[in-house]
C-alpha positions in Angstrom: -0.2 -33.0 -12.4 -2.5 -31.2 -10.0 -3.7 -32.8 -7.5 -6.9 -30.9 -6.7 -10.2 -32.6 -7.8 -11.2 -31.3 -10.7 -14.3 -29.8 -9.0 -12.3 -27.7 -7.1 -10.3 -26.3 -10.0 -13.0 -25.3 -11.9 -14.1 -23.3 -9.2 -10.9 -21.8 -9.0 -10.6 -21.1 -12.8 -14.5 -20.1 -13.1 -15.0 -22.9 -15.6 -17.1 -26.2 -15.6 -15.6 -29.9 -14.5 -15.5 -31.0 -17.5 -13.5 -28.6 -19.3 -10.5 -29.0 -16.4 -10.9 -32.9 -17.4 -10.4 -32.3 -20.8 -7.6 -30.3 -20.2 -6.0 -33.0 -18.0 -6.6 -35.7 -20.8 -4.8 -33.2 -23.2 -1.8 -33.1 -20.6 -1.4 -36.7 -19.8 -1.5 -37.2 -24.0 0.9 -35.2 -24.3 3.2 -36.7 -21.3 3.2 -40.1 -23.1 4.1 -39.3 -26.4 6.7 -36.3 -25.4 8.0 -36.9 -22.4 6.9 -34.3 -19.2 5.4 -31.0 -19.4 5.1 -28.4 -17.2 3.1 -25.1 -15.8 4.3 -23.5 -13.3 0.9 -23.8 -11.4 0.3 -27.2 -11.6 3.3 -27.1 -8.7 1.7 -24.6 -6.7 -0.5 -27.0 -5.1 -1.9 -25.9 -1.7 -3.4 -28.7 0.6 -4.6 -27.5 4.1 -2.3 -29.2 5.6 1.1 -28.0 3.8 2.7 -24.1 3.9 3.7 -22.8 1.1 6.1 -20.0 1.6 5.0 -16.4 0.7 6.6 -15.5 -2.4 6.4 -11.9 -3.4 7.3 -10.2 -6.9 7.7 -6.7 -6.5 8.7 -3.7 -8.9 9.3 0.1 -7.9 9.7 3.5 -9.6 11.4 6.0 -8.3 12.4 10.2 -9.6 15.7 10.8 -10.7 17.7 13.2 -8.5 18.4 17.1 -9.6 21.2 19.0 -9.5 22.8 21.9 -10.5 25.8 20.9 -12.7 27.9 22.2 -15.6 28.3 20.3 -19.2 26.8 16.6 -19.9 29.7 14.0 -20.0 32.1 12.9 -17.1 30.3 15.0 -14.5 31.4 14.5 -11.2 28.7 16.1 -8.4 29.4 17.3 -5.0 27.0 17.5 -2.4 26.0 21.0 -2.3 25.3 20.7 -6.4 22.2 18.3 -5.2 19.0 20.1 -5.3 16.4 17.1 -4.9 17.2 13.1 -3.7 15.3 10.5 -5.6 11.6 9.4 -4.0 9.7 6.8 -4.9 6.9 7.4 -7.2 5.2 4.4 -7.5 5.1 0.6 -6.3 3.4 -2.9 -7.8 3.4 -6.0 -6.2 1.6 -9.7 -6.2 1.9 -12.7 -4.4 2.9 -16.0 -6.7 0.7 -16.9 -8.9 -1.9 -15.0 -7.3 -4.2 -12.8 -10.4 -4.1 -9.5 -7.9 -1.4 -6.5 -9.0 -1.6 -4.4 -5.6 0.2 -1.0 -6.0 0.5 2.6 -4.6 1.5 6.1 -6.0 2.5 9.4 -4.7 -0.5 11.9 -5.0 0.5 15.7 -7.0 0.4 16.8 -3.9 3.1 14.2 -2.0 5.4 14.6 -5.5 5.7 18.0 -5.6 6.1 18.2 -1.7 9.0 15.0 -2.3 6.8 13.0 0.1 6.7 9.7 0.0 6.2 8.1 3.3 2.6 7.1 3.2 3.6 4.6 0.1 6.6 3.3 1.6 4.8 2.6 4.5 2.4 0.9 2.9 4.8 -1.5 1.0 6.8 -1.7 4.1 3.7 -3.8 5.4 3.3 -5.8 2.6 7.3 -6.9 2.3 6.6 -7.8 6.5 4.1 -10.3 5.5 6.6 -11.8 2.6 9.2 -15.2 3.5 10.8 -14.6 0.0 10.5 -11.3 -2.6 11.2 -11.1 -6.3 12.7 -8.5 -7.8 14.7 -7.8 -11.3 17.9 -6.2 -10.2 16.7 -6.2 -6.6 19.9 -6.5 -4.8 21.4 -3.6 -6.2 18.8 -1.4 -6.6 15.2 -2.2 -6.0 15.4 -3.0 -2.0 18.6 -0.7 -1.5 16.1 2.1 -2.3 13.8 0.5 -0.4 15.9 1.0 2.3 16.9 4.2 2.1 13.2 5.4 1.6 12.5 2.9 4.5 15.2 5.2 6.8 14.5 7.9 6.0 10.9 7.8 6.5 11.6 6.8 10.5 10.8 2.8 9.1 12.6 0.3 11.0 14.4 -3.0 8.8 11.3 -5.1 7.3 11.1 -8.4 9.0 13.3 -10.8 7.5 12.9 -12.0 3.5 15.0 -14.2 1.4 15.8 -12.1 -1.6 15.5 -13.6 -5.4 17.3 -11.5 -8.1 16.1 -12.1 -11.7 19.0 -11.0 -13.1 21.8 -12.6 -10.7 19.6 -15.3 -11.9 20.4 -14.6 -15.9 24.1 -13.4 -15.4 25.0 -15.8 -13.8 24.0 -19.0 -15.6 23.5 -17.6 -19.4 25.2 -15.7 -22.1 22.5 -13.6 -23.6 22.8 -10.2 -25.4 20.7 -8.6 -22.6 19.8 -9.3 -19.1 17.2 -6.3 -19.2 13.6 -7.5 -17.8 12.3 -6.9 -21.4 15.1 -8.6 -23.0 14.5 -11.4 -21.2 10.4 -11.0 -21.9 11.1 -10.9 -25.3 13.7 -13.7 -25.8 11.4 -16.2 -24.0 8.3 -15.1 -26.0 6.5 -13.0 -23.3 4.7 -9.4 -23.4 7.0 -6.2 -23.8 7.5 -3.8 -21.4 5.3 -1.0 -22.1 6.6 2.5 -24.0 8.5 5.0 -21.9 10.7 7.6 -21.9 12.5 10.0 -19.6 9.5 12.5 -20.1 7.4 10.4 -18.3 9.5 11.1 -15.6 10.0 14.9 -15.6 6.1 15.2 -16.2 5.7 13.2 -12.9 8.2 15.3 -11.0 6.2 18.4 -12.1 2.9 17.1 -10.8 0.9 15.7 -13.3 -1.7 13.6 -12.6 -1.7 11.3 -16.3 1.8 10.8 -15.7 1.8 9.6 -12.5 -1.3 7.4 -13.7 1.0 6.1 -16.3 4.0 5.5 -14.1 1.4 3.4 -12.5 0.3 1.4 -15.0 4.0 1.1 -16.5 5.0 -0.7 -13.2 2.3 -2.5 -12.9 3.2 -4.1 -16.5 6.8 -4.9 -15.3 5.4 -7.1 -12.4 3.5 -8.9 -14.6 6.0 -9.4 -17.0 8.6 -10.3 -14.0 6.5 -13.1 -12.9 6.7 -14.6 -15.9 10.5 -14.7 -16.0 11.0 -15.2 -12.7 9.2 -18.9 -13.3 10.6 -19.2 -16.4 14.4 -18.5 -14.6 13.5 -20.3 -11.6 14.8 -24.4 -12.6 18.6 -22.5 -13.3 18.6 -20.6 -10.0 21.6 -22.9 -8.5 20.8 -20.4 -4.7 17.0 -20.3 -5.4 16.0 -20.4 -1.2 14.8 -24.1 0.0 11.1 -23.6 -0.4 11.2 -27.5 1.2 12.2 -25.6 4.7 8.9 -24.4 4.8 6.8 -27.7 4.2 6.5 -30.5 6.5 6.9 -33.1 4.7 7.1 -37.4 5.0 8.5 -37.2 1.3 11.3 -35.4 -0.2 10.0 -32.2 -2.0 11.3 -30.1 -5.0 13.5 -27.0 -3.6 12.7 -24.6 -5.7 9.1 -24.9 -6.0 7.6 -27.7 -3.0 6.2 -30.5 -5.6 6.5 -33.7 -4.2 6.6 -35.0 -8.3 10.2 -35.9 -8.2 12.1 -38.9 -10.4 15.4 -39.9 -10.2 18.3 -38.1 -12.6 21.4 -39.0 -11.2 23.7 -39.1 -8.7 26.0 -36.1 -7.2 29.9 -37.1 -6.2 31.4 -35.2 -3.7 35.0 -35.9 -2.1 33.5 -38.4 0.3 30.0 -38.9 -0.7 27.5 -39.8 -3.2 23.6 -38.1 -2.9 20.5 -39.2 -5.2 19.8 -36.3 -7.4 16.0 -35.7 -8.4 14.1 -34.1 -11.2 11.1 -32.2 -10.1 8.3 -31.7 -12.9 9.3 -27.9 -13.2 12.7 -28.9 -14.8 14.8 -28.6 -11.7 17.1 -30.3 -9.6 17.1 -31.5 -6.2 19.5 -33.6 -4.2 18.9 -35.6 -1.2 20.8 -34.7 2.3 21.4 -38.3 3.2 24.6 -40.2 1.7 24.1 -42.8 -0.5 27.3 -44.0 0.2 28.1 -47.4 2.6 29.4 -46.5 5.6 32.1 -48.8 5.3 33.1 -47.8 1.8 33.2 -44.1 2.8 35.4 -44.8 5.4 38.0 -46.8 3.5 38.2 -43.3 1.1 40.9 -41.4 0.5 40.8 -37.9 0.0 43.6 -35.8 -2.4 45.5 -33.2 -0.4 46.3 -31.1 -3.6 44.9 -27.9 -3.8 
């Protein structure tokens, strides 16, 4: 449950008191006749005294390369058949849970000149500020082209960010038809991605200014959208960072999102020791560093040296 007066959160939300009691009275109902429930935000709690880490979801569009080439199937391109490298067009962004979508776009002018340093600089600066960043398919493509725009635009590294991968995430824990961001959007019950098509590309590349307005809104959508999954993905995400590293706490807290609202589940068996594994109220689990073990019984143990 939050733990924010209920003053406070209706200041937050732009509602009255009594409508953030209600809504708690619902919410404890329904905890004692079906067990827990969970919003993300109720575990995003943010005392004065705690530091959450920075968590930003991130989404960029970039133009497809052009070349000179011969046929349509099983093309292979040398280097002096490229005409144009990819830029990036346009870039949306928000901090966790936060209701802002900050973005930038190339200008007709920038796109038809293939200049893109002003808006890689100015996500450059926001990914400096970020401890962890979001991104669906980001380790293979979204921050690799970060990169490259990043190097090429005399950018040094970004300061150091944990990277979260939405689909690592969904490949590596589930079987579903589709790991695509929409796929996912639609299997859990969330918006769709909005309408595109190549076009929208080629129209940008040419210089229009709807298109690139478009582009815009398209990957603001996909933030939005990627949010959602991200939180919805997040209790599965078996390398999620330790958000805990970041909180100075007397009390053990939940590693993927900080919530000290932990209850027992079990315990975990390695070949020497046993830890005290907790459920946090956002469905995942968390296990204690310190052995549960007796000293004395863990060294009496004997330890198979099969392979």
């Amino acid at each position: 449950m939050i733990l924010m007066g209920a003053n406070k959160i209706a200041k937050q939300l732009k509602t009255t008191p009594e409508i953030v009691r209600e809504a708690r009275s619902i919410v404890r109902k329904n905890i004692k006749e079906f067990g827990t429930t969970y919003h993300p935000k109720e575990v995003s709690f943010k005392k004065p005294e705690v530091r959450l880490p920075k968590i930003l979801i991130f989404d960029i569009e970039s133009s497809p390369a052009i070349s000179y080439h011969f046929g349509m199937f099983n093309i292979n391109l040398s280097l002096d058949q490229i005409i144009e490298y990819p830029i990036m067009l346009t870039w949306a962004a928000k901090w966790l849970f936060s209701d802002e979508v900050v973005s930038d776009r190339v200008t007709v002018e920038e796109v038809l000149a293939r200049d893109d340093r002003r808006i890689s600089e100015s996500i450059w600066k926001l990914m400096c500020e970020a401890d962890m960043v979001v991104a669906h398919y980001g380790d293979k493509f979204d921050i690799p082209m970060l990169n490259s725009r990043f190097i090429m635009n005399g950018f040094p590294p970004p300061t150091n960010f944990t990277s979260i991968d939405t689909k690592s995430i969904a490949s590596q824990n589930f079987k579903f038809i589709s790991n695509k961001l929409d796929a996912l959007a639609i299997y859990f019950g969330f918006a769709k991605k909005l309408h595109t098509d190549f076009m929208l590309w080629r129209r940008c590349m040419e210089g229009e200014e709807l298109a690139i307005q478009e582009m815009l809104t398209y990957n603001k959508r996909d933030v939005t959208l990627l949010e959602e999954v991200y939180l919805k993905l997040r209790p599965y995400a078996k390398r999620h960072p330790n958000v805990g590293l970041y909180i100075e706490s007397n009390e053990p807290v939940c590693s993927h999102c900080g919530s000290s609202h932990l209850t027992f589940a079990s315990e975990y068996y390695t070949q020497t020791n046993k830890y005290k594994v907790y459920r946090c109220d956002c469905g995942a689990l968390s296990r204690v560093r310190q052995s549960s073990t007796d000293k004395k019984v863990r060294n009496n143990l004997t330890i198979s040296l099969g392979k």
